[in-house]
Structures are given as structure tokens and as C-alpha cells.
C-alpha positions as CSV (number, residue, x, y, z in Angstrom):
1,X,-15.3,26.3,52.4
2,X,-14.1,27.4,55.6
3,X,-10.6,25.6,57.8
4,X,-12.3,25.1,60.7
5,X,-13.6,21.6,62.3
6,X,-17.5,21.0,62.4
7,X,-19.0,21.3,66.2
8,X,-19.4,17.6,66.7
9,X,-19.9,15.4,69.2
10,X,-17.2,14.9,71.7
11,X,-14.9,11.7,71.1
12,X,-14.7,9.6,73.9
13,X,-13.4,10.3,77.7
14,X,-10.2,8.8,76.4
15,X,-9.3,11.3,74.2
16,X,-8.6,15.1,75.3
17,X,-12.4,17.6,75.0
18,X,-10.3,19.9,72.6
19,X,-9.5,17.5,70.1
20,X,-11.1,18.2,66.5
21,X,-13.5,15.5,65.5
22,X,-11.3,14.7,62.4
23,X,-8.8,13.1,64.2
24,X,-11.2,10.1,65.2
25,X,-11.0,9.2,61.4
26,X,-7.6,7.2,62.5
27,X,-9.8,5.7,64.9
28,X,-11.9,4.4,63.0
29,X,-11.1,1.3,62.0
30,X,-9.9,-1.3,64.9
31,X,-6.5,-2.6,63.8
32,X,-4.8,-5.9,63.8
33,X,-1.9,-5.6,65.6
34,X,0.2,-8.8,63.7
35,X,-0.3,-6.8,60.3
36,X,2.4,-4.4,59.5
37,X,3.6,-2.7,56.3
38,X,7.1,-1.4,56.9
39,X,9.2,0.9,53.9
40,X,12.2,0.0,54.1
41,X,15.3,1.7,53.0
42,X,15.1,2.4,49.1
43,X,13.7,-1.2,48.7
44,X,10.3,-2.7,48.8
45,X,7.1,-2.6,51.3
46,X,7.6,-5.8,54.1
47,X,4.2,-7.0,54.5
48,X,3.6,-9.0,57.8
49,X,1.0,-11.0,60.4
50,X,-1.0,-13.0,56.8
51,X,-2.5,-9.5,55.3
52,X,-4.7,-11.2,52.7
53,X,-3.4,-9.5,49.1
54,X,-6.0,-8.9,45.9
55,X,-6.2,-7.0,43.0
56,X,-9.1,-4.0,43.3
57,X,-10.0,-2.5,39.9
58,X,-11.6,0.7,39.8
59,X,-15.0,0.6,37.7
60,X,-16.1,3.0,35.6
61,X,-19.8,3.9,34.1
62,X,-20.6,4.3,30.3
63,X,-19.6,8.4,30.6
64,X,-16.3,7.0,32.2
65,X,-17.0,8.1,35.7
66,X,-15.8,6.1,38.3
67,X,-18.7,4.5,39.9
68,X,-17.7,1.3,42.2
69,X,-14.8,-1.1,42.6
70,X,-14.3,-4.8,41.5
71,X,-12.0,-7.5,43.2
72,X,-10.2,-9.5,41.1
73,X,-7.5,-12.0,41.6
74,X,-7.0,-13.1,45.3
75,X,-3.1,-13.9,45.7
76,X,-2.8,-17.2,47.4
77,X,-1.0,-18.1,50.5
78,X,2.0,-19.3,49.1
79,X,2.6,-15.7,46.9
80,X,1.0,-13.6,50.1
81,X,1.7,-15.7,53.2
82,X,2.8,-14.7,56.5
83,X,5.8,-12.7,54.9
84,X,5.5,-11.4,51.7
85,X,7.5,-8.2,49.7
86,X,6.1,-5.4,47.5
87,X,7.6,-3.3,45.2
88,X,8.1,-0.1,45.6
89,X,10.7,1.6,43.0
90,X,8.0,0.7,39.9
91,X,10.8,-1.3,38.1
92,X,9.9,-5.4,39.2
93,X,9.5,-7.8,36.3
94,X,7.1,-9.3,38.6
95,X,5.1,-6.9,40.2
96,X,3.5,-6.5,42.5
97,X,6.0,-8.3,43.9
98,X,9.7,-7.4,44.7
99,X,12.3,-8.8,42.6
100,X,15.1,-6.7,43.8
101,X,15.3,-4.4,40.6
102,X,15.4,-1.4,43.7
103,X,19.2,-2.1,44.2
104,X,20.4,-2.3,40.4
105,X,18.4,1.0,39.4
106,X,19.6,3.3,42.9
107,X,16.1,3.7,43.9
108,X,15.6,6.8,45.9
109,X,12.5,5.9,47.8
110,X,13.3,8.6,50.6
111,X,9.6,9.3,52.4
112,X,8.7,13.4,52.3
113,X,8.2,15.7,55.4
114,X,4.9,15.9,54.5
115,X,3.9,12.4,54.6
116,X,4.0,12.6,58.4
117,X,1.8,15.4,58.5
118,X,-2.1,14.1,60.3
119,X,-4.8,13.9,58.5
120,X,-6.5,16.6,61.2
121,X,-3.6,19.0,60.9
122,X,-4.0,19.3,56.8
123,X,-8.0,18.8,56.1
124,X,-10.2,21.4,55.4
125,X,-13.8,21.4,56.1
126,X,-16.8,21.5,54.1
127,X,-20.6,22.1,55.5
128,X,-23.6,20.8,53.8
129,X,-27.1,20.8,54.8
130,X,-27.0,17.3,55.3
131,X,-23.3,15.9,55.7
132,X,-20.2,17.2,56.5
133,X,-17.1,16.4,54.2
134,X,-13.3,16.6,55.1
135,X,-10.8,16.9,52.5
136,X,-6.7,16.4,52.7
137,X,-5.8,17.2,49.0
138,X,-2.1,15.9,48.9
139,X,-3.5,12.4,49.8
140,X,-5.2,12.3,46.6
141,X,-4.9,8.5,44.5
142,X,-6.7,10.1,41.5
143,X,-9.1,7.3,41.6
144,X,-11.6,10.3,40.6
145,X,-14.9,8.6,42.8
146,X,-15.3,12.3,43.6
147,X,-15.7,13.5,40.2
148,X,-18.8,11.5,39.7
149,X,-22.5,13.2,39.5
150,X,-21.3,17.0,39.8
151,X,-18.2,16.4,42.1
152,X,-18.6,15.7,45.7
153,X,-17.7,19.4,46.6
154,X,-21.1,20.4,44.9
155,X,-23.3,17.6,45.9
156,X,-22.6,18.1,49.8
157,X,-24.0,21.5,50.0
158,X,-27.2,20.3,48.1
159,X,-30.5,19.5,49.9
160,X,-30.9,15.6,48.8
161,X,-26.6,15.2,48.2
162,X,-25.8,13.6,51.4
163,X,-26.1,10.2,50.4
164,X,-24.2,10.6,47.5
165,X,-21.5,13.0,49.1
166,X,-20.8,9.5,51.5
167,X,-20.6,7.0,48.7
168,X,-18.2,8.9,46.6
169,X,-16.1,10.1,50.1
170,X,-16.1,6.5,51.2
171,X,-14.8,4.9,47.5
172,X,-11.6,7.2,47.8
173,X,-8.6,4.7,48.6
174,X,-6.3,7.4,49.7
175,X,-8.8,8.6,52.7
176,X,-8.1,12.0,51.2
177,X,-12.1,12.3,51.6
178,X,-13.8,11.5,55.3
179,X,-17.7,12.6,55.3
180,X,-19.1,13.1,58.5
181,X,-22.3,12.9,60.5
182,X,-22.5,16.0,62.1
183,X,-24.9,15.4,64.7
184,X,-23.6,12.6,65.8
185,X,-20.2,13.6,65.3
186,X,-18.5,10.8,63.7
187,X,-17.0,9.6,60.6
188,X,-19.4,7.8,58.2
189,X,-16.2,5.6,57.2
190,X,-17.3,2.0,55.5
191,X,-16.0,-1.3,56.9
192,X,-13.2,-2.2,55.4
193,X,-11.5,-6.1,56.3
194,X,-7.6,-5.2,57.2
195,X,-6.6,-6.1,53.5
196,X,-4.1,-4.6,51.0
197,X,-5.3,-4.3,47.4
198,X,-3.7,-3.9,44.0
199,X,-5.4,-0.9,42.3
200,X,-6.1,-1.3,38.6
201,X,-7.6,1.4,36.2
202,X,-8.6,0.7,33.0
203,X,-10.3,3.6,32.2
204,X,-7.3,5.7,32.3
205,X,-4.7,2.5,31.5
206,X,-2.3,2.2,34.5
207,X,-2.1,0.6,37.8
208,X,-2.5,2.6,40.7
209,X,-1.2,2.7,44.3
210,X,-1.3,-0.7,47.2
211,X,-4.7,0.2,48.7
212,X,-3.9,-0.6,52.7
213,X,-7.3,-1.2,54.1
214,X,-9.0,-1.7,57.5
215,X,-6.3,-0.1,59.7
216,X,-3.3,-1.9,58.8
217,X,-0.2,0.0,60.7
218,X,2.4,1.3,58.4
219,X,5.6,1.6,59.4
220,X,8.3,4.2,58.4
221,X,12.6,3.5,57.8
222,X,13.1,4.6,61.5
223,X,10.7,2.2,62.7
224,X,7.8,5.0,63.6
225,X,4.4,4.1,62.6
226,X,2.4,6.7,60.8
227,X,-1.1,7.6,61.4
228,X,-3.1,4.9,61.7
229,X,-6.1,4.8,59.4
230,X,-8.8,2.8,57.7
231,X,-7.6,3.5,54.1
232,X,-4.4,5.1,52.7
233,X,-2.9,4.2,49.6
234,X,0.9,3.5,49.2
235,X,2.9,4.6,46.3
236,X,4.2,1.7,43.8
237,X,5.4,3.4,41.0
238,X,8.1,5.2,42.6
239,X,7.4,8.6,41.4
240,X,5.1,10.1,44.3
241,X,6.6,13.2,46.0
242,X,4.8,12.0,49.1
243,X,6.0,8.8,49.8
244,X,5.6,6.4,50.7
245,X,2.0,7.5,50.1
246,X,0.7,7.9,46.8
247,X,0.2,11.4,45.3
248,X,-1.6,10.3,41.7
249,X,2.0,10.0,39.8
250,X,0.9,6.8,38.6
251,X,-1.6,8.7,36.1
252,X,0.8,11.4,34.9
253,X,3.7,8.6,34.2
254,X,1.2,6.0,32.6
255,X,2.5,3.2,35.4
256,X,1.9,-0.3,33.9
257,X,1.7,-3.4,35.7
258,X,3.4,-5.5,33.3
């Protein structure tokens, strides 16, 4: 695995020649512009502009790989409407809602240095014969698509793994994974609709991160937006040392929903 960007295709005239391909991954998606997640101060996530609110549960096969996802329940407009709060300390009695549990715990939900970090500035690249594959490790939701089949680091340097290597790159909420057509120089990324879904996993027993889909903007305390993307995944539980993004905490504190 080497740190350096595939020669792809130029991005277009807008955007400087010596950018790295990568960067387009924030591109990809076309955002709405009334949607917004903002953090706010050791409280919850305000969620803005409608952003339509379901719970996603990651599906697993019969060796307990995880193979697809599932929607479930679709939040109506009067829990998710125009304006609607999301916890973020972990501690709501009626998540995934805000119920203000933040202030009577002291919730520290202070965003890390490395949160603001790009996605181009911290990938590394991976060749195969048929795809390439990007990978920003601390963005990993340990949804654990890329464990499936031989691990996606395997199956993109095999003849015949390209297909695969996009499916599994494509399933990871956290856009830690971005597989890439490298002759045409772009990001294989899947159409997502500018959502926010609540990730279940039964197979390991805990709820997972708010999967922010589609390029929804997310705002930080100060008011600056962070990289735009078509999936990231925002911590929930409280615990992630890279929020407000999630870092896979959820798994190692066995995060419940109820």
C-alpha cells in the first residue's frame, strides 16, 4: 500500500490541476443547502431544512458478516419535522432524541483536532488491477462491510475483486472507504438521498452512530462547516475521541438504544 494519489483523471476546470483526485469524494454528492446538522456546545445535534430521519440496521449473513443494510422505522413529521434535536452525550431516556440529560450529566462533547482533518489529507491509497480503494482509518463506524469475503484490502488487488471491493467500500457509513475508477478518475460513490439514519447492529448488540447521508452540511460549535461529504457518521454515544464523528466506541462500550 503506498501514500500516494492514483493518476486520475483531472477534476473539473473549477478546481486547481494539482488537486489529488480524493478530494472530489466531498464532491460527490450535490447538497441541499436548507439541511444542516450543527453540534452544539456539549448538547445535542440541531437538525434543520426537513432531513427525513430512519432507522438503518446493519444486516448480517449466516457466518455473521455484514452483508447489506435494512431500513426500518421512518420517524414521522411531527418527531423529525423541520426542526428536530439529537442526542449526543448517549444518556437520553428517549433516544435518539434529546431530552436534555447533556446538562444534568456535564457532558463533555468537545470535537477533536482531528476531526477537521480532510479526508484527502489522511487517506492512503490502495491499487488493484481493477479498482482503486482509498482508506481514512480514524473514520472507521466498525460497521465491518469490509471484513466480508476476505476483507476489501485483499479483494482489490485480485483479478475479478473489483466489483466486490465497490460494494463493500460503498456500504461503509463513515466514508472511511471511497473506491475509485481509475481510468476515469472518479469516485464510484452510490446515490445516497440527503437523509440521516439511525444505525442498528444486532449482530454485535448496540446501536451505532447517526449515519448523515447524501451531502448533508455539518456544522461545528464555531459555526464552520466541516468537509462536506456523501456519508459520515456522527457519534451518539458520547464516547468517540473524534467527535463529533464517530470512531467505533459504540462497540467497545456496548451502546444501547433503550
Amino acid at each position: 500500500m503506498t501514500e500516494s494519489m492514483p493518476e486520475l483523471k483531472p477534476e473539473p476546470e473549477s478546481q486547481p490541476e494539482s488537486e489529488s483526485v480524493v478530494e472530489s469524494v466531498v464532491e460527490a454528492a450535490d447538497p441541499s443547502a436548507a439541511m444542516r446538522v450543527e453540534v452544539t456546545e456539549d448538547g445535542p445535534y440541531r437538525v434543520t431544512g426537513g432531513v427525513p430521519l430512519s432507522r438503518q440496521q446493519i444486516v448480517a449473513d449466516g457466518e455473521g458478516q455484514s452483508v447489506g443494510w435494512r431500513e426500518g422505522e421512518r420517524f414521522s413529521a411531527e418527531q423529525a419535522g423541520p426542526e428536530y434535536w439529537l442526542c449526543r452525550c448517549g444518556h437520553s431516556s428517549n433516544k435518539p432524541f434529546c431530552d436534555g440529560t447533556h446538562e444534568r450529566i456535564g457532558f463533555d462533547g468537545t470535537e477533536a483536532p482531528t476531526a477537521r482533518i480532510g479526508y484527502a489529507e489522511q487517506a492512503v491509497e490502495q491499487d488493484g488491477p481493477e479498482v482503486a480503494l482509498t482508506d481514512a482509518q480514524r473514520l472507521c463506524a466498525f460497521a465491518r462491510f469490509c471484513d466480508a469475503y476476505g476483507q476489501v484490502w485483499n479483494l482489490v488487488e485480485q483479478p475479478g475483486g473489483g466489483r466486490m471491493t465497490v460494494r463493500e467500500a460503498q456500504a461503509c457509513p463513515g466514508g472511511r472507504l471511497v473506491a475509485w475508477d481509475p481510468e476515469r478518475g472518479e469516485a464510484l460513490e452510490p446515490e445516497l438521498p440527503p437523509s440521516i439514519g439511525v444505525i442498528g447492529d444486532p449482530q454485535q448488540g448496540v446501536a451505532g452512530p447517526l449515519w448523515v447521508r447524501g451531502g448533508i452540511a455539518v456544522d461545528g460549535v464555531d459555526g464552520r462547516p466541516y468537509e462536506v461529504r456523501n456519508r459520515v457518521a456522527l457519534c451518539r454515544c458520547g464516547a468517540s475521541r473524534n467527535k463529533p464523528f464517530c470512531d467505533g466506541s459504540h462497540a467497545s462500550i456496548g451502546f444501547k438504544d433503550s
